[in-house]
C-alpha positions, 0 to 999 in steps of 0.5 A: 649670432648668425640668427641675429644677423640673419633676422637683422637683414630681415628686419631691414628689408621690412623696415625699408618696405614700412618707411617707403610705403607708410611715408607715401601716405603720410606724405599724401594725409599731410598734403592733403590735410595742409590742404584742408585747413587752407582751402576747405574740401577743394584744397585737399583735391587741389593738394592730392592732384599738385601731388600726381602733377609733381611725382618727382617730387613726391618721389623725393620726399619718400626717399629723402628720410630713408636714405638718411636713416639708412644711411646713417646706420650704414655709417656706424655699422659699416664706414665708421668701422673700416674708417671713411679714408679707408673705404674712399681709398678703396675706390681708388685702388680698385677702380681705374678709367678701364673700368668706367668704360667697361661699367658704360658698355655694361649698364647699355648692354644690360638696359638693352637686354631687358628688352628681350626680356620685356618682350618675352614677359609681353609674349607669355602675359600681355596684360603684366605688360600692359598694365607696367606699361600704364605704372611707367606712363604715370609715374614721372620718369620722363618728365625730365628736370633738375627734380627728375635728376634727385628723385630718380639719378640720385636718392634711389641709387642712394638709397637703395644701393646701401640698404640692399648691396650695403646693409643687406649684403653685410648682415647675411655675409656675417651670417656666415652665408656663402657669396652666391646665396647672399647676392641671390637673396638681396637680389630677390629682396630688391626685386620684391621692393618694387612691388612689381611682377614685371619690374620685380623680374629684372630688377632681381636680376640687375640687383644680382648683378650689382652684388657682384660688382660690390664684392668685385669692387669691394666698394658700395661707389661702383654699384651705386654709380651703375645703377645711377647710369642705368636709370639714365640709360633707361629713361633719357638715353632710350627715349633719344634712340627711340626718337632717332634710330629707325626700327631696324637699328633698334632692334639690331642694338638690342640684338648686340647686348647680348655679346656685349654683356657677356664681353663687359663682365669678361673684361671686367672679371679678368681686370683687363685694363687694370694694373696686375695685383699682387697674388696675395691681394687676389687671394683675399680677394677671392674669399 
């Protein structure tokens, strides 16, 4: 039972890189091919460049069909089970407005930090950066719309939160796996999805991260909320730091991640702000 499990989680993470990648070219062979049929050689470059002009779209149409799958696997292997009042009460029970504003100074903390992490990547291997840098130009992320807020505030954190910090998770736990192994493997997955070197590094880390705030939470609500809030974070509220504070306070705020990361996960792992549990809910809590 434990193989199977294991090689569940496996078969997973291949199905989500098949789905994600095979979906882009279908995506571009039916554009394309639309294309062909209404307006001969021409419509198939007119269908490809209306494509990379609306790469928030594009992005939406790969993630829709695979948030669906997974999402409704994720319902019969995991919500039909514990019964859905049972997993919207735990979001109740769990989360309080403490713990909104610790996520808040947390995911500002962790964008921030990735910047030292950023600038030692560039200092070690400028051209990993350089060409990162080109993947995030070209990619849409700052061409802000109601578009831009689907593909990038909603379907990914969606999507990947349920396949990596939902499916994933749940498998290698039954496996009989330890918490720590199982967050560092689903952490390593989700930096591989990104197909990355630069982007893999601390994606893997934030995806550690977020395992641990599923298992602290006992909710998949929180880890799909912070990663909601850091792809804001590091799109539209980096861009308006960037156009508005001076260099030295940049810097300075980058500098003040790092306590104030260490203070985030402080506050939220001695639940400062929360009501006192009784005993025997910590214990369970802790296996």
């Amino acid at each position: 039972m434990k193989k199977v499990n294991y090689l569940t989680a496996l078969i997973i993470f291949a199905l989500t890189m098949l789905f994600m990648n095979g979906g882009a070219l279908l995506i571009s062979m039916m554009a394309m091919i639309g294309g062909m049929f209404l307006s001969g050689t021409a419509g198939v470059m007119d269908s490809y460049d209306y494509l990379m002009g609306h790469l928030n779209l594009y992005s939406a149409l790969i993630y829709l069909p695979v948030f669906v799958l997974f999402a409704l696997w994720y319902y019969f292997a995991v919500t039909e089970k514990e019964g859905i009042r049972r997993s919207f009460a735990k979001i109740k029970e769990n989360v309080y407005p403490a713990s909104i504003v610790w996520f808040l100074v947390a995911v500002f903390a962790m964008q921030h930090f990735i910047t030292i992490i950023m600038t030692v990547i560039n200092l070690a291997a400028p051209q990993l950066m350089e060409e990162y840098m080109e993947l995030v130009e070209s990619s849409g992320l700052t061409e802000y719309s109601v578009m831009w807020v689907i593909s990038t505030l909603i379907l990914p954190p969606l999507t990947e939160e349920i396949i990596f910090r939902g499916l994933i998770m749940k498998y290698l736990r039954r496996a009989g796996a330890c918490f720590v192994v199982v967050n560092l493997i689903q952490a390593v997955l989700f930096g591989i999805f990104h197909m990355n070197l630069v982007q893999g590094i601390y994606t893997a880390m934030f995806g550690f991260v977020l395992g641990w705030f599923a298992k602290r939470y006992d909710t998949l609500a929180v880890p799909v909320l912070l990663h909601a809030l850091f792809n804001l974070f590091g799109t539209a509220v980096v861009e308006l730091e960037n156009a508005l504070l001076p260099e030295p306070v940049l810097t300075l705020v980058v500098l003040l991640s790092i306590p104030l990361l260490i203070l985030s996960f402080l506050m939220i792992h001695f639940r400062v702000g929360e009501k006192k549990r009784a005993p025997e809910i910590q214990q369970e809590e802790q296996l």
